[in-house]
N, C-alpha and C positions, 0 to 999 in steps of 0.2 A: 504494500500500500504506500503508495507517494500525499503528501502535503500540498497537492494543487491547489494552486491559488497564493497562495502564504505571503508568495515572494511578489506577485504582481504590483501589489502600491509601491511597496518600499525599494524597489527597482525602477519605476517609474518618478517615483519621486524625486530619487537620486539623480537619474537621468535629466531631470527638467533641472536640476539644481548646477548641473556642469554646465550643462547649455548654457547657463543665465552667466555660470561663474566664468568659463571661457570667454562670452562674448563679450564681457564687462571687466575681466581684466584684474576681479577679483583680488585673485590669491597673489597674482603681481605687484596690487597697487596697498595691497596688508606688509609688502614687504617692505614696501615704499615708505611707509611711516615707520617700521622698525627698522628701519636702519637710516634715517635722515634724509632719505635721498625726494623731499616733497616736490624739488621744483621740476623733477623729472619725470610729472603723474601727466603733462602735454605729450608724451612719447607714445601714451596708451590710449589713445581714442575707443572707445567699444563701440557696439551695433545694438540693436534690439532685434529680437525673433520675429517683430511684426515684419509683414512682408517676406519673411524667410519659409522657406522649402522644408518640411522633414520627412527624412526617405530611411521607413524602418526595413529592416530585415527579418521575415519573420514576423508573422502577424499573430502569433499563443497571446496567454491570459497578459503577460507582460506588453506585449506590443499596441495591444489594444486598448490598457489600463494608460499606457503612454500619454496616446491618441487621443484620449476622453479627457485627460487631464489637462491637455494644453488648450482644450477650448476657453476661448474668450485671450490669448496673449495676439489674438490676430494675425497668426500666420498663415500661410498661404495653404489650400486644401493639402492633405498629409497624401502621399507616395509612400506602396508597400513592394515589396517583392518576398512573394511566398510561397512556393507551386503546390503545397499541399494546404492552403486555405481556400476554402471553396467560394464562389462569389457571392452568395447569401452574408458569408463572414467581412468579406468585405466590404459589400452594401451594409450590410449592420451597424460597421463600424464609421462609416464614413468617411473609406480611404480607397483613394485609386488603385489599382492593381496595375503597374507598369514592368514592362521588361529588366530583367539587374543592370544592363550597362544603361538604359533610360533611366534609371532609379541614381546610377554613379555621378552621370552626368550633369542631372538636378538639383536633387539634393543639397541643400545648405549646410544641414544635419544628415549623414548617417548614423543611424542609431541599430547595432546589431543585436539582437535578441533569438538568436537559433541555435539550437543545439549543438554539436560541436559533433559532425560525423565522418565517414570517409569523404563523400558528398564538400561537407563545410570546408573541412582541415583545407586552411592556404585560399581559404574563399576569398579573403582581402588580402592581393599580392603586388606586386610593384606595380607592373600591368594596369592593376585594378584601380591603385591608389591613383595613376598619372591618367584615369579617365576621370575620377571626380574632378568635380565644380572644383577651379582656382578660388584659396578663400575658404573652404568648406572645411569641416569642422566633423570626425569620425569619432563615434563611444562605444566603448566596447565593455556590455556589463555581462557576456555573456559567457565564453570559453577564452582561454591562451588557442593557439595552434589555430585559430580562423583568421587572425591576423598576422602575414610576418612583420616580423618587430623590426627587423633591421632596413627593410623597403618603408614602415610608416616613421621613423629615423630619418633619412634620407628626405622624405616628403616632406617633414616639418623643417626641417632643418633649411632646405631649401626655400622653404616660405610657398612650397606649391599650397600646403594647408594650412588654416592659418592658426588651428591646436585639433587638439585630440586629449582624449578621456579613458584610461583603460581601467579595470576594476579586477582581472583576469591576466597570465601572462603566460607564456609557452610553458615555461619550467615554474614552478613553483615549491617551496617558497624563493623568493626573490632574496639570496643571500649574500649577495654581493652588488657594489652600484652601478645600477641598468643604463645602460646609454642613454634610456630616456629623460634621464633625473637628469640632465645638464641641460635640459630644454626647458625653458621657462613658459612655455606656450601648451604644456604638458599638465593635465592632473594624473594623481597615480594613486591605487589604494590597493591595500592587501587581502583581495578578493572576501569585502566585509564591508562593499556599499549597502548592501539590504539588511544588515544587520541590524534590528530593534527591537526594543520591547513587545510591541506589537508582533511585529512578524515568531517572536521565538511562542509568546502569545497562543498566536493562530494555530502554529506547529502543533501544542502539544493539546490544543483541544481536538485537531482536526485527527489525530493520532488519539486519543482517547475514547473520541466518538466512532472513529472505524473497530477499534478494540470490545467496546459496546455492542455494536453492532454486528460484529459477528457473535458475540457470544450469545447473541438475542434472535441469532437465524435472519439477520436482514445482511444482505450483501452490503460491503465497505464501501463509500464513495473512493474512489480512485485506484481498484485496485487495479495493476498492472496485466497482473498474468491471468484476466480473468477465466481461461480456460479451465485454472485449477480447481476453480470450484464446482465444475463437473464431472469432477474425476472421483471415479467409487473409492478411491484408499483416503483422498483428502476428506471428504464428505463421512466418510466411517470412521475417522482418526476425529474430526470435529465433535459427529454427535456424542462417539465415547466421552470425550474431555469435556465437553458441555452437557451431557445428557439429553440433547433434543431432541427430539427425531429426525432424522436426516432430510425427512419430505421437507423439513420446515427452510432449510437453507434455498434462499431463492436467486 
């Protein structure tokens, strides 16, 4: 049984919080008063989201909690690319369903939120990074190994983008300093953006209530391998340790 759901706000949230911190120059202009340097806060002009692009990757419970969240900052209709969200889900949510290199191209924000599979691994690679929008702005709160690190190095460095977000990183933990910590145009965090009260919260109800519920003969919300609950050894191994009768598991 998986915790679906848990992670959607406080990943979203996070997400909307780099965005704002990037474009505004934030964590730059904090350093600017600790350390005296006031007169050099004309160096950092910011932007606002209004009028800007966001092109998600992956349209699950996160993508979509994104999406809902940034209504009313006035930006421009949201760009997805997802091939296994179906068009109901995108209609639902209120986002375009465009091609990935249409999605590179536009995009102000890339924001990736997909699983991290043979598929994904090296999905954002140099290639990929010199089609995005000059200017654009890549977050990655999702896996290490969907991003190469050393091609989005290059791209910031160069000024092709004008920061990036990562919460995730190939290797982990990060035990020694990443090329990307000398870039100031860079957030980093030790994959522990969605980390709150809330979320640990939801976790352990939502894990509580599946544990209930099987012992009560109702199927768990989320569980993965749902085949297993049709199987005569699981189903007979259940009703012994609970006593139910086995008709009752549904």
């Amino acid at each position: 049984v998986i915790t679906t759901g848990a992670v959607d706000r406080p990943v979203a949230e996070a997400t909307i919080g780099w965005m704002i911190a990037l474009t505004h120059h934030m964590f730059v202009k904090d350093r600017l008063v600790r350390t005296g340097q006031w007169n050099d806060r004309t160096n950092y002009m910011g932007c606002e989201l209004r009028d800007r692009t966001l092109g998600v990757i992956g349209l699950g419970g996160i993508g979509r909690t994104l999406v809902s969240l940034l209504n009313g900052f006035g930006m421009r209709p949201p760009i997805a690319f997802d091939p296994f969200a179906s068009a109901e889900v995108f209609d639902r949510s209120g986002v375009r369903s465009v091609p990935f290199d249409e999605l590179l191209a536009t995009a102000d924000f890339v924001s990736i939120h997909c699983p991290l599979t043979e598929e994904t691994r090296g999905l954002i690679g140099a290639s990929e990074l010199r089609r995005m929008k000059r200017g654009a702005y890549l977050i990655n709160t999702a896996r290490g190994g969907i991003v190469d690190e050393e091609a989005l190095f290059d791209a910031l460095q160069s000024g092709h983008l004008a920061g990036a977000a990562l919460d995730c990183f190939e290797n982990e933990p990060v035990t020694e300093p990443h090329p990307l910590c000398k870039l100031e145009n860079v957030l980093l965090a030790p994959h522990s953006i969605a980390w709150t009260n809330e979320l640990f919260r939801d976790i352990g109800r939502t894990s509580c209530q599946s544990m209930l519920d099987l012992s009560l003969g109702r199927s768990p919300h989320g569980v993965v391998n749902r085949e297993l609950l049709q199987k005569a050894s699981f189903r007979e191994k259940w009703s012994r340790v609970t006593g139910i009768p086995v008709e009752s598991l549904k």
